[in-house]
DRENPA-3360 file (N, C-alpha, C; in nm, 2 decimals, always signed):
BEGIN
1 = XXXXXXXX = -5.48/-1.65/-0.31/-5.56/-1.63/-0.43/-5.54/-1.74/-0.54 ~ -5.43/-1.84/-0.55/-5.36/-1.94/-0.62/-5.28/-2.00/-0.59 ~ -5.25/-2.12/-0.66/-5.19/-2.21/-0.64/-5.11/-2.24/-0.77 ~ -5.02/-2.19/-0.81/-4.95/-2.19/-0.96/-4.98/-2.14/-0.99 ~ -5.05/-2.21/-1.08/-5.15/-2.16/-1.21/-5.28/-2.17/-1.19 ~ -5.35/-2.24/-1.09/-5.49/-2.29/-1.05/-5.51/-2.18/-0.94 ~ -5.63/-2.07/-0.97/-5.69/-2.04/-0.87/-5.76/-2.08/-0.79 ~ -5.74/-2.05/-0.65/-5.82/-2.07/-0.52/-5.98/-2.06/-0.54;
9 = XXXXXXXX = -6.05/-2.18/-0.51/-6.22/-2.12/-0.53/-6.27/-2.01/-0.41 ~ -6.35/-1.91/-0.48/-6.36/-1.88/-0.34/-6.36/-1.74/-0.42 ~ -6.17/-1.73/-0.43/-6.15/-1.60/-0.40/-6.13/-1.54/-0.46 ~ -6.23/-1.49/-0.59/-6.30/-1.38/-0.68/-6.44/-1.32/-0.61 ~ -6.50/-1.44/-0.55/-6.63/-1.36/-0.47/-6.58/-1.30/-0.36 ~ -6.52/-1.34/-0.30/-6.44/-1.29/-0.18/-6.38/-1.16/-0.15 ~ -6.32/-1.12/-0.30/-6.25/-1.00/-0.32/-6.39/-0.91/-0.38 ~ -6.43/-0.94/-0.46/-6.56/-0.86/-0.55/-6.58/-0.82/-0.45;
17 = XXXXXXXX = -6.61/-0.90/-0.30/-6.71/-0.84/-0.21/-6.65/-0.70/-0.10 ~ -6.53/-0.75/-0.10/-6.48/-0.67/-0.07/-6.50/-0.49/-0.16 ~ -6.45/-0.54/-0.25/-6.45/-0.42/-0.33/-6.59/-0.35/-0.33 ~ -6.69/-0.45/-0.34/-6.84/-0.34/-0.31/-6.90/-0.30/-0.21 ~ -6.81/-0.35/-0.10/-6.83/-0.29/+0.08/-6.72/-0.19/+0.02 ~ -6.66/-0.17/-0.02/-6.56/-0.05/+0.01/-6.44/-0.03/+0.13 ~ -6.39/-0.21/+0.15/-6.34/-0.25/+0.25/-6.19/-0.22/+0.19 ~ -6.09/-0.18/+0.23/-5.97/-0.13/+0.19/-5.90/-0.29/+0.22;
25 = XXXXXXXX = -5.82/-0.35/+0.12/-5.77/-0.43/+0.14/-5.59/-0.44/+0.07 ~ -5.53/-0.55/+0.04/-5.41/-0.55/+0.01/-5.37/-0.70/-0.08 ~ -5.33/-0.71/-0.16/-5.26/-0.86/-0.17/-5.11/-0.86/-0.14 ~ -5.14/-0.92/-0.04/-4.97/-0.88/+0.03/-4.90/-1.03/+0.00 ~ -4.82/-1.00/-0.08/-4.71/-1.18/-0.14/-4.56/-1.12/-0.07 ~ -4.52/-1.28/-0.07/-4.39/-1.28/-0.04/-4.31/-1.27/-0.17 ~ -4.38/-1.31/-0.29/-4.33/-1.32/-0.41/-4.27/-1.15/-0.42 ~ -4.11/-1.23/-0.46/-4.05/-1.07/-0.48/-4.04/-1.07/-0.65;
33 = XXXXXXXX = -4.02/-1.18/-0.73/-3.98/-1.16/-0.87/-4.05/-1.12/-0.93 ~ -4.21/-1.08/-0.90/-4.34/-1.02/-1.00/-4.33/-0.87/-0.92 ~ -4.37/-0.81/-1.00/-4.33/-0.61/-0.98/-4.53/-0.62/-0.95 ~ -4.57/-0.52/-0.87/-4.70/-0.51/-0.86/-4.80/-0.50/-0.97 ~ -4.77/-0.47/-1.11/-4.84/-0.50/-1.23/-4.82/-0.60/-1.26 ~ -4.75/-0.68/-1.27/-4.73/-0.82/-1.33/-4.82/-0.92/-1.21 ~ -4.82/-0.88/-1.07/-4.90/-0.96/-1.00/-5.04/-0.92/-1.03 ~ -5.09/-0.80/-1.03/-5.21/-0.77/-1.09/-5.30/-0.82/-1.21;
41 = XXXXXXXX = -5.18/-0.82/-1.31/-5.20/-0.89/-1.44/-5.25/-1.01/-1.40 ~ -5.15/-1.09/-1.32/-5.17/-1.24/-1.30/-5.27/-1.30/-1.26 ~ -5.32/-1.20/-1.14/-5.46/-1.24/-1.08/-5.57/-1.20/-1.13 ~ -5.57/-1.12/-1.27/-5.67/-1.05/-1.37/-5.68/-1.18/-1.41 ~ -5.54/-1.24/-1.50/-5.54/-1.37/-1.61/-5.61/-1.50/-1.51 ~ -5.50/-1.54/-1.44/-5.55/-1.67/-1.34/-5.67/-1.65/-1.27 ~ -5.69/-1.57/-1.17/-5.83/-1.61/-1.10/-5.95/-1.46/-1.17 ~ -5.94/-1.41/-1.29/-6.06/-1.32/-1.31/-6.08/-1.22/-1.21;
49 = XXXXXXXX = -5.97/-1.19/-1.11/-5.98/-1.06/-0.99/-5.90/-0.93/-1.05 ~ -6.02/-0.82/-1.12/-5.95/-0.74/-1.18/-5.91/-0.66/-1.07 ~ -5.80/-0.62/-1.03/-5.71/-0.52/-1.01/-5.62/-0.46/-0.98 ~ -5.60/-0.33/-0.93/-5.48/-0.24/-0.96/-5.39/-0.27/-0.88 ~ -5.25/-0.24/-0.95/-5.13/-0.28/-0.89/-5.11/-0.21/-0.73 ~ -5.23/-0.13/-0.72/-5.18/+0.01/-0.61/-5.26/-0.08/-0.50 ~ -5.26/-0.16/-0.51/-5.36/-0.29/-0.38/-5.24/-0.39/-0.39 ~ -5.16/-0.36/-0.42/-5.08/-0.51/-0.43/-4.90/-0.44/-0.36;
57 = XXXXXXXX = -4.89/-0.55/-0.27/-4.76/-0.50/-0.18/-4.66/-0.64/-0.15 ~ -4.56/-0.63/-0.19/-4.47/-0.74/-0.22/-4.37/-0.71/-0.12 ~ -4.34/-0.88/-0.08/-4.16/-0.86/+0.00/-4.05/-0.78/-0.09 ~ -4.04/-0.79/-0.21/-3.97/-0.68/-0.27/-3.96/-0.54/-0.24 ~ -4.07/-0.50/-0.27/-4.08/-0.39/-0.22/-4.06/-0.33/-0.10 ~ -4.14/-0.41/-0.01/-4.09/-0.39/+0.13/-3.99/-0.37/+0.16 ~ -3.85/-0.47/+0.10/-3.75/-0.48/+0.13/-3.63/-0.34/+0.07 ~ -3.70/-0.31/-0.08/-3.63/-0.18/-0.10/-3.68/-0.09/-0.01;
65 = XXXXXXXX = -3.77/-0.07/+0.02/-3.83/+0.05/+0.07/-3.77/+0.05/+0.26 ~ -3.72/-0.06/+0.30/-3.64/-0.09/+0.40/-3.47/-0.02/+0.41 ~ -3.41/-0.08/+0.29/-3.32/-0.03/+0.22/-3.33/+0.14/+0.23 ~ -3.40/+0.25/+0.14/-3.45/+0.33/+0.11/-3.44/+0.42/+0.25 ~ -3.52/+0.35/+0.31/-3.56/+0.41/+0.48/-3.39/+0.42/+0.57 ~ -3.32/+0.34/+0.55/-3.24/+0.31/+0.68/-3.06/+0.30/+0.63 ~ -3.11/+0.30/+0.52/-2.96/+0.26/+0.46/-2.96/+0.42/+0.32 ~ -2.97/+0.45/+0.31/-3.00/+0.55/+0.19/-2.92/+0.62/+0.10;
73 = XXXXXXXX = -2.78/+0.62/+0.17/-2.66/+0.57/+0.08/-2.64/+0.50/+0.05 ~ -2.65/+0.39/+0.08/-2.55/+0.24/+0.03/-2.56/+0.20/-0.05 ~ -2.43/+0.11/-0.12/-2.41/+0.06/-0.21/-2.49/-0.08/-0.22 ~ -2.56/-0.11/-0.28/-2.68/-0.19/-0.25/-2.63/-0.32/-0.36 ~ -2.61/-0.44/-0.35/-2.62/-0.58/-0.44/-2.74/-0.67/-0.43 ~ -2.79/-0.69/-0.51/-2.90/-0.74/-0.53/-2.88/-0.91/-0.62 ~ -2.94/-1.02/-0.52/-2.94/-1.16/-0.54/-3.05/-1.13/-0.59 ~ -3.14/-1.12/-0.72/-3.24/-1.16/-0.74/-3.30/-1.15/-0.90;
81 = XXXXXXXX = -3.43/-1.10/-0.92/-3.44/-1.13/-1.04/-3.50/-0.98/-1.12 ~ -3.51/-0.97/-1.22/-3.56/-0.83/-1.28/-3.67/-0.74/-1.18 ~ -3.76/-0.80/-1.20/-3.89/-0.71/-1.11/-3.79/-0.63/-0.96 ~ -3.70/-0.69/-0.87/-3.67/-0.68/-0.78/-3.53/-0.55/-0.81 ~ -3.45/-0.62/-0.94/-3.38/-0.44/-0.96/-3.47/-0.36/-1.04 ~ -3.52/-0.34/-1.06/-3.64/-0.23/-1.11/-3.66/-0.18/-1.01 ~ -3.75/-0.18/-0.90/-3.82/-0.13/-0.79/-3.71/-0.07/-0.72 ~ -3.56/-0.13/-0.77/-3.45/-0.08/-0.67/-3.46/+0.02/-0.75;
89 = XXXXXXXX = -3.40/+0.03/-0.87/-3.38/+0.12/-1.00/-3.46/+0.26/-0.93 ~ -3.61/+0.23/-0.91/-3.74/+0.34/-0.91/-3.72/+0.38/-0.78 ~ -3.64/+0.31/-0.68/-3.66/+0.40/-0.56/-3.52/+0.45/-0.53 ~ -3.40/+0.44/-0.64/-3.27/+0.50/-0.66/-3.20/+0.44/-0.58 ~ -3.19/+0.35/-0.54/-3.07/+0.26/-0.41/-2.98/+0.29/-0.54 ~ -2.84/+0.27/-0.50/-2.74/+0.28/-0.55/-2.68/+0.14/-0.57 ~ -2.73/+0.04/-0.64/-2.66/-0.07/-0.69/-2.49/-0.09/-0.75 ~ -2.48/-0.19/-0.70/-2.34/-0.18/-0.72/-2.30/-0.37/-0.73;
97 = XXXXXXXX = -2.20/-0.38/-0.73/-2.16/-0.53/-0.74/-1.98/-0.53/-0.68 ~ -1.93/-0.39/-0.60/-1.81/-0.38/-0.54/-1.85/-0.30/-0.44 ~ -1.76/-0.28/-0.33/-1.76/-0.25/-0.24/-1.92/-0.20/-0.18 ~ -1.96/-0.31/-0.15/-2.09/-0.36/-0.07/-2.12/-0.30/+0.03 ~ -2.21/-0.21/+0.06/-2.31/-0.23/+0.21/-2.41/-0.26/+0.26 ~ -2.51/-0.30/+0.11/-2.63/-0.39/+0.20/-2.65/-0.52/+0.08 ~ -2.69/-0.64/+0.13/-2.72/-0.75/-0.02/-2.85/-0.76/+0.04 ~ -2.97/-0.75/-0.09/-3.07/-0.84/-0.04/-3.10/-0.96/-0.14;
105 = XXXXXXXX = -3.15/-0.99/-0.11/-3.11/-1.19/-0.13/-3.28/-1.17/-0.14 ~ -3.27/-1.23/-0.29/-3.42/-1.30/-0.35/-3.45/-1.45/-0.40 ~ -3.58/-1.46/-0.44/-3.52/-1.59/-0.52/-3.45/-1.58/-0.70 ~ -3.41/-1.60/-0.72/-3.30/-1.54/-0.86/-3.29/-1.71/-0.93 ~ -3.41/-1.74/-1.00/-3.40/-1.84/-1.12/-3.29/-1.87/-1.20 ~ -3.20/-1.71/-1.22/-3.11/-1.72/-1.31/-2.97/-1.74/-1.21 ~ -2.98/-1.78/-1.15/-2.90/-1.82/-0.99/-2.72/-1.85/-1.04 ~ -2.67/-1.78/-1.05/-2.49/-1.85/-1.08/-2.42/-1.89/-0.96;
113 = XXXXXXXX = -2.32/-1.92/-0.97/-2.23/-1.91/-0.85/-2.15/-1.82/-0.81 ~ -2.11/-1.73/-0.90/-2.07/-1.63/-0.96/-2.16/-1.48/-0.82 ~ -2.23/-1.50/-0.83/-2.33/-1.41/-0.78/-2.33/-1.42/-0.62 ~ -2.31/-1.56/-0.63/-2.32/-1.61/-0.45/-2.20/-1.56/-0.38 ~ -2.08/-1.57/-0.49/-1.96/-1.56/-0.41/-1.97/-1.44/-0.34 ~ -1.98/-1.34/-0.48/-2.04/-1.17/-0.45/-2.10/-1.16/-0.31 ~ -2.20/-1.23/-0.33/-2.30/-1.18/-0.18/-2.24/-1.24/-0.08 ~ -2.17/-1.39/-0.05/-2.12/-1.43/+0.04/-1.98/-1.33/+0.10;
121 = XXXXXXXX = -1.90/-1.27/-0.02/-1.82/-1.17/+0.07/-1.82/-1.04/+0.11 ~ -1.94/-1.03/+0.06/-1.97/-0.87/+0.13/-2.06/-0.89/+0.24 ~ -2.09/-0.99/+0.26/-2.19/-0.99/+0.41/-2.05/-1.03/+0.52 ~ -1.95/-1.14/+0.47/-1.85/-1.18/+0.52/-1.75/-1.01/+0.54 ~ -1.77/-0.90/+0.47/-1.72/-0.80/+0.47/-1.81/-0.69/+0.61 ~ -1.91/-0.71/+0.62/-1.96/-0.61/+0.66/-2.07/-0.62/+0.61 ~ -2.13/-0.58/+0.49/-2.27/-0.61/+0.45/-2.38/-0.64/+0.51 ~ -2.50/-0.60/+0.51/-2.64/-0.58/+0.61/-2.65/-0.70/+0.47;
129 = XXXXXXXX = -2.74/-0.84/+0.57/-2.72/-0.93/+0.49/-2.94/-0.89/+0.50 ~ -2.97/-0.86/+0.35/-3.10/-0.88/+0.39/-3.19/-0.95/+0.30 ~ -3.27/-1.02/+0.34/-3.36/-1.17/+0.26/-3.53/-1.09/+0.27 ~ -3.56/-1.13/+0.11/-3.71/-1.10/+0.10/-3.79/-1.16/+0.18 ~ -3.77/-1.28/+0.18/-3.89/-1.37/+0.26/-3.82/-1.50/+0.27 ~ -3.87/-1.60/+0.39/-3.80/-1.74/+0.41/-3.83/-1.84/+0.35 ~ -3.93/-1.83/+0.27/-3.98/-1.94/+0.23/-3.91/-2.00/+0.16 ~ -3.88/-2.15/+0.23/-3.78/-2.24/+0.15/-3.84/-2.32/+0.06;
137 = XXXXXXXX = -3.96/-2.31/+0.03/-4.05/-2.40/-0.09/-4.14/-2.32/-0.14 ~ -4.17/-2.32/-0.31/-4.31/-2.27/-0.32/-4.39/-2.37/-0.40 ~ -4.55/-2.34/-0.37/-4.63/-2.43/-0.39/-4.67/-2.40/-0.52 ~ -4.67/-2.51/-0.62/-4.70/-2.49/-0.73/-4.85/-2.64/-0.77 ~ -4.85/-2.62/-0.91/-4.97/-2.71/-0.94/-4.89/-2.89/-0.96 ~ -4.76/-2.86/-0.97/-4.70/-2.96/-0.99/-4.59/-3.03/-0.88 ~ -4.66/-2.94/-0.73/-4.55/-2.98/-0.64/-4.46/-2.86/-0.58 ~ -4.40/-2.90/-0.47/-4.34/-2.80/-0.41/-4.15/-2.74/-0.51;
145 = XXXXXXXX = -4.19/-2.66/-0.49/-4.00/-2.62/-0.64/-3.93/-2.51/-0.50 ~ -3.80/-2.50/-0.49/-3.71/-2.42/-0.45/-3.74/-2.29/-0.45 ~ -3.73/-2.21/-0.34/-3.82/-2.06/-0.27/-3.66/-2.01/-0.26 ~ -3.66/-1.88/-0.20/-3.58/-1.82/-0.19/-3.54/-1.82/-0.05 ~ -3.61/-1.92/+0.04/-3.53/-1.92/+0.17/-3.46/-2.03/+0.14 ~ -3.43/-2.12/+0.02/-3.34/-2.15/+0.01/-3.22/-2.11/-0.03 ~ -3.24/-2.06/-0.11/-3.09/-1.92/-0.09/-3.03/-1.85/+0.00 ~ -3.14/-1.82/+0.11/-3.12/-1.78/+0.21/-3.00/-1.87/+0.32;
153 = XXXXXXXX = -3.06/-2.00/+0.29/-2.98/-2.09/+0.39/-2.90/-2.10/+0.32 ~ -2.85/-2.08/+0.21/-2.70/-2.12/+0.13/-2.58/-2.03/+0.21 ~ -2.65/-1.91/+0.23/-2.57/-1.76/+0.25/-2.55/-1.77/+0.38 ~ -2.66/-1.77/+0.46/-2.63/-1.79/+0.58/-2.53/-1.92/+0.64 ~ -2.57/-2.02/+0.56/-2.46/-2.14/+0.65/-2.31/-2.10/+0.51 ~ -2.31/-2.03/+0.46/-2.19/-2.01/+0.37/-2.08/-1.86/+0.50 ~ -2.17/-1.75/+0.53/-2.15/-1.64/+0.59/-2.11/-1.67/+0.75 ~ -2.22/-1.78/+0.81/-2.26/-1.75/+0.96/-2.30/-1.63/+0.97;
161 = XXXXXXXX = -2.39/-1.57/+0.94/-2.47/-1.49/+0.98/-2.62/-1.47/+0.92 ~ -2.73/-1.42/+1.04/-2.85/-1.44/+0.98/-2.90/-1.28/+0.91 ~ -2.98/-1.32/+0.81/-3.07/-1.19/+0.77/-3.16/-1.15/+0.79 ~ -3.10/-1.02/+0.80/-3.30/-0.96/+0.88/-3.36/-0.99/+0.78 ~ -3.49/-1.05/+0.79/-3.61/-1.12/+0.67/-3.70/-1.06/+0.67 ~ -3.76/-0.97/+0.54/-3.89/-0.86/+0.53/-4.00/-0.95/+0.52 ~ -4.02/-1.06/+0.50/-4.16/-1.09/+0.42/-4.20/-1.16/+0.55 ~ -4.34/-1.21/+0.49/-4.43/-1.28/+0.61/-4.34/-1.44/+0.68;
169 = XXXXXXXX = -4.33/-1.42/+0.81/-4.45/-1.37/+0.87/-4.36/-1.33/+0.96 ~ -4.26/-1.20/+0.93/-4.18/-1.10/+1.01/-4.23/-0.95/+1.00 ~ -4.21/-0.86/+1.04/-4.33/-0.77/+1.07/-4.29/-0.65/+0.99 ~ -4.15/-0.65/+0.96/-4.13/-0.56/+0.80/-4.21/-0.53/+0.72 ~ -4.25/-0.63/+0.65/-4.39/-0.65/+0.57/-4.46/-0.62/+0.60 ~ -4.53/-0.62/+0.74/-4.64/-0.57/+0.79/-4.67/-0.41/+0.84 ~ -4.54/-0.39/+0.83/-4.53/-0.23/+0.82/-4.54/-0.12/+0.75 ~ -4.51/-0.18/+0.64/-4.53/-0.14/+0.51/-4.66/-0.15/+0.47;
177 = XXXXXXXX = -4.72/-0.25/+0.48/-4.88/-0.26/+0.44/-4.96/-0.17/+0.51 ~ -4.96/-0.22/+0.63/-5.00/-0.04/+0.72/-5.05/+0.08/+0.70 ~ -4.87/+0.11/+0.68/-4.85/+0.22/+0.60/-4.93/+0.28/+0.48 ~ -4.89/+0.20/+0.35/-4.97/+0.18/+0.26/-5.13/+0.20/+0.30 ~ -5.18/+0.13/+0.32/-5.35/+0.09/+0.37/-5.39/+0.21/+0.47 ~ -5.29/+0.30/+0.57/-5.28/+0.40/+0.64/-5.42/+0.37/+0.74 ~ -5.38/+0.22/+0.78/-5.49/+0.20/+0.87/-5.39/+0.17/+1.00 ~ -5.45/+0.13/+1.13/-5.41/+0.10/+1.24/-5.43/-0.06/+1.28;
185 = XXXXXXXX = -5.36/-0.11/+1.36/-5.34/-0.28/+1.37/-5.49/-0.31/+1.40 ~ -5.58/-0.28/+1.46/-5.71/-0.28/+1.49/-5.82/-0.25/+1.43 ~ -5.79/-0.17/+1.33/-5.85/-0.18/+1.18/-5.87/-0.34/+1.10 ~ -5.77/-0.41/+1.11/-5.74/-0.45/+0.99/-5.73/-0.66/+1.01 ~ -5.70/-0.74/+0.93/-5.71/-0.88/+0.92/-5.63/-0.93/+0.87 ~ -5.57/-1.02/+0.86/-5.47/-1.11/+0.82/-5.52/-1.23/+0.75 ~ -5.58/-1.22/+0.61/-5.64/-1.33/+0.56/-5.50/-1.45/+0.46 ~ -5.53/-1.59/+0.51/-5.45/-1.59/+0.45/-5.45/-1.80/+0.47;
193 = XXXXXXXX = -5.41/-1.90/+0.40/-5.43/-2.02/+0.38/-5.33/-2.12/+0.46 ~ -5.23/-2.04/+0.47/-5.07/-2.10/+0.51/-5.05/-2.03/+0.65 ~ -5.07/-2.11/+0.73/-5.05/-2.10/+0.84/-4.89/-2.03/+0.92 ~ -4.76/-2.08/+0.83/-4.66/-2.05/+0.88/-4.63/-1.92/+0.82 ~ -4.67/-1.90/+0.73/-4.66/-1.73/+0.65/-4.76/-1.64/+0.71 ~ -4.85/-1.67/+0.64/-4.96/-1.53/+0.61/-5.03/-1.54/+0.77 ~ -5.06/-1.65/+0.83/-5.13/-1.66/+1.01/-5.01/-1.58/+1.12 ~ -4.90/-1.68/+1.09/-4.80/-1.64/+1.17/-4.76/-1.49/+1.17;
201 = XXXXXXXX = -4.78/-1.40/+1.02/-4.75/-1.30/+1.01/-4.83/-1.20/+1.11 ~ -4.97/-1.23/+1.10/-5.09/-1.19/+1.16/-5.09/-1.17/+1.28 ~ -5.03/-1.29/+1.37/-5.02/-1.31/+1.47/-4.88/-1.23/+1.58 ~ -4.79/-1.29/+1.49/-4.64/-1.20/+1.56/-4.71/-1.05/+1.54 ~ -4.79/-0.96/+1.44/-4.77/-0.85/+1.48/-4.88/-0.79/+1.57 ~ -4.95/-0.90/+1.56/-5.07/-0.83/+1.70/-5.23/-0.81/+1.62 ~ -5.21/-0.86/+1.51/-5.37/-0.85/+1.46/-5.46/-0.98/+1.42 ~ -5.58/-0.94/+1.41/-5.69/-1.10/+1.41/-5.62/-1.16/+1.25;
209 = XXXXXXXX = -5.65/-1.27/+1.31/-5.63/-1.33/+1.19/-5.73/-1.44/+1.11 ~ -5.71/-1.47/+1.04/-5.85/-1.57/+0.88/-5.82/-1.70/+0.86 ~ -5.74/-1.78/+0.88/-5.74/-1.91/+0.82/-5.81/-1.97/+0.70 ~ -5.80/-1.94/+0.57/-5.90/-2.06/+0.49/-5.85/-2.20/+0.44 ~ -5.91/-2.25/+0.49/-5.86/-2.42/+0.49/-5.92/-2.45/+0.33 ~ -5.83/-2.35/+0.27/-5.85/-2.42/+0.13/-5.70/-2.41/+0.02 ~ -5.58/-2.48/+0.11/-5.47/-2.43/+0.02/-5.39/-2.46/+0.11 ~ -5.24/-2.44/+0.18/-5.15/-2.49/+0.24/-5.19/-2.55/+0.36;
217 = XXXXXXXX = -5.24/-2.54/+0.47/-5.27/-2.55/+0.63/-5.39/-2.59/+0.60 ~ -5.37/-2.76/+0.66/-5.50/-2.82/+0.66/-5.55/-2.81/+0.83 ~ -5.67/-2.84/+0.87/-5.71/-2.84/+0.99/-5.65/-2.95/+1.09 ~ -5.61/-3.04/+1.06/-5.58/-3.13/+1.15/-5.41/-3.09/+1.17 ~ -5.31/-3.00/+1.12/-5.24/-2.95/+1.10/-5.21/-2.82/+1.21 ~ -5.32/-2.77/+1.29/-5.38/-2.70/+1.41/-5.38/-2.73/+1.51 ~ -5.33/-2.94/+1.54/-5.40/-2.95/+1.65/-5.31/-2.94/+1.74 ~ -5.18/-2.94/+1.70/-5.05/-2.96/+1.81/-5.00/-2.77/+1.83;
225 = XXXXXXXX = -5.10/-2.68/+1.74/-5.01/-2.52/+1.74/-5.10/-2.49/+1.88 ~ -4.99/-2.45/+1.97/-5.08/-2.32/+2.10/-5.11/-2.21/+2.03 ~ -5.09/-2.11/+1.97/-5.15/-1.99/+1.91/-5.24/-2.02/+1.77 ~ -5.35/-2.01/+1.80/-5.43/-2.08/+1.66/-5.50/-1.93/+1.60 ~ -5.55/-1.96/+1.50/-5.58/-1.81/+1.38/-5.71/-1.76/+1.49 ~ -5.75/-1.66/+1.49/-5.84/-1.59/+1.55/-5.99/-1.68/+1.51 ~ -5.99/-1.65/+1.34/-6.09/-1.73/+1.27/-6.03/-1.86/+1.19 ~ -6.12/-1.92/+1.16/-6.10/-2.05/+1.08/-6.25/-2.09/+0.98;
233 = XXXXXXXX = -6.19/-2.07/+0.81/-6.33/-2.11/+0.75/-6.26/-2.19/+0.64 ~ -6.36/-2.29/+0.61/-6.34/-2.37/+0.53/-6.29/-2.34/+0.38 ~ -6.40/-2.19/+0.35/-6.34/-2.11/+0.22/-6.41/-1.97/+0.25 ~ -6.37/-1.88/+0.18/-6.37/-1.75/+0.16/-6.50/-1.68/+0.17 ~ -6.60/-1.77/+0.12/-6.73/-1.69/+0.09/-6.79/-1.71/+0.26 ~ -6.76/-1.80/+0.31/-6.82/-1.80/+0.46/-6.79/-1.67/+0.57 ~ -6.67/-1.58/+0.48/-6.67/-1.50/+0.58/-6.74/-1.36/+0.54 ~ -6.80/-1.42/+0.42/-6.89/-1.27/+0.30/-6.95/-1.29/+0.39;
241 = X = -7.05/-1.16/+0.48/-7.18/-1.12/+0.52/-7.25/-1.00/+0.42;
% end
């Protein structure tokens, strides 16, 4: 839907159109530090796409609600940033910063070392080491800036050990959206610009997928992948009927 601060062309008609077919859809981000109103907001302010947070499903979330599901005692530490303990806050994980049983690992701007050690010895303890999403870069209007899969590789080559990863394009996330949307894998599409995220996501779980060649994954960037997107369009309105 954007790129920073610059919206994607395209996709306000794109979505409109959606919305007046009555087509059930999702904005599903790996972004864990925006809470689903603040990403709503964002896409109201930046690309003019009014709406509700109840359409919008984040690797954060996923990730508590993973937590929630499987772990539902635990003492839960959290590498990340406000939006991310809130959602813990709201779905009651038991936060803690001593005797650890699960860390999930975000991207965390306000980043210490102090914090690392924490998470590095409770995974080194025992700890379910768990990461929002891998993305080791995010794309901005000024260039690629530090993602939270680079945090991820700090922990892991600090720990030797890997973390189960909720966000795209591992199928956590796609479980949850599902769920949510309460449709079935054959229902539904995988729209998305970035081929290693949002296609791959699409793909590992078994549903069609959208390519728009208007944002990370250029076309010539396809020519060496064996599994290619189901569809491929240049921008968004091509796939309005």
């Amino acid at each position: 839907m954007y790129s920073g601060t610059l919206p994607i062309p395209t996709a306000k008609v794109f979505v409109e159109e959606l919305v007046a077919k009555g087509i059930p859809h999702l904005f599903l981000t790996n972004n864990a530090t925006r809470t689903p109103e603040e990403v709503a907001n964002y896409l109201k302010e930046i690309c003019q796409i009014d709406t509700s947070p109840d359409f919008v499903y984040t690797s954060g979330i996923a990730a508590v609600e993973y937590v929630s599901h499987h772990h539902p005692s635990a003492r839960t530490f959290i590498v990340g940033e406000p939006a991310l303990i809130r959602q813990a806050e709201e779905n009651e994980l038991i936060l803690a910063n001593k005797e650890i049983d699960v860390v999930i690992q975000s991207l965390d701007r306000t980043m210490t070392y102090e914090k690392l050690v924490i998470a590095n010895n409770a995974i080194r303890n025992g700890a379910e080491f768990i990461a929002t999403n891998p993305d080791t870069s995010i794309p901005t209007e000024n260039g690629f800036i530090p993602g939270a899969g680079s945090l991820t590789a700090f922990l892991k080559t600090s720990t030797q050990k890997d973390p189960i990863i909720i966000g795209k394009p591992y199928s956590h996330i796609m479980d949850g959206a599902l769920e949510k949307l309460r449709l079935s894998k054959d229902e539904v599409a995988m729209v998305g610009d970035n081929y290693n995220t949002d296609i791959l996501a699409g793909i590992n779980y078994g549903i069609d997928t959208i390519l728009t060649l208007t944002g990370f994954t250029r076309r010539e960037d396809l020519e060496y992948i064996e599994t290619k997107p189901t569809h491929i369009v240049n921008n968004l309105t091509e796939w309005i009927v």
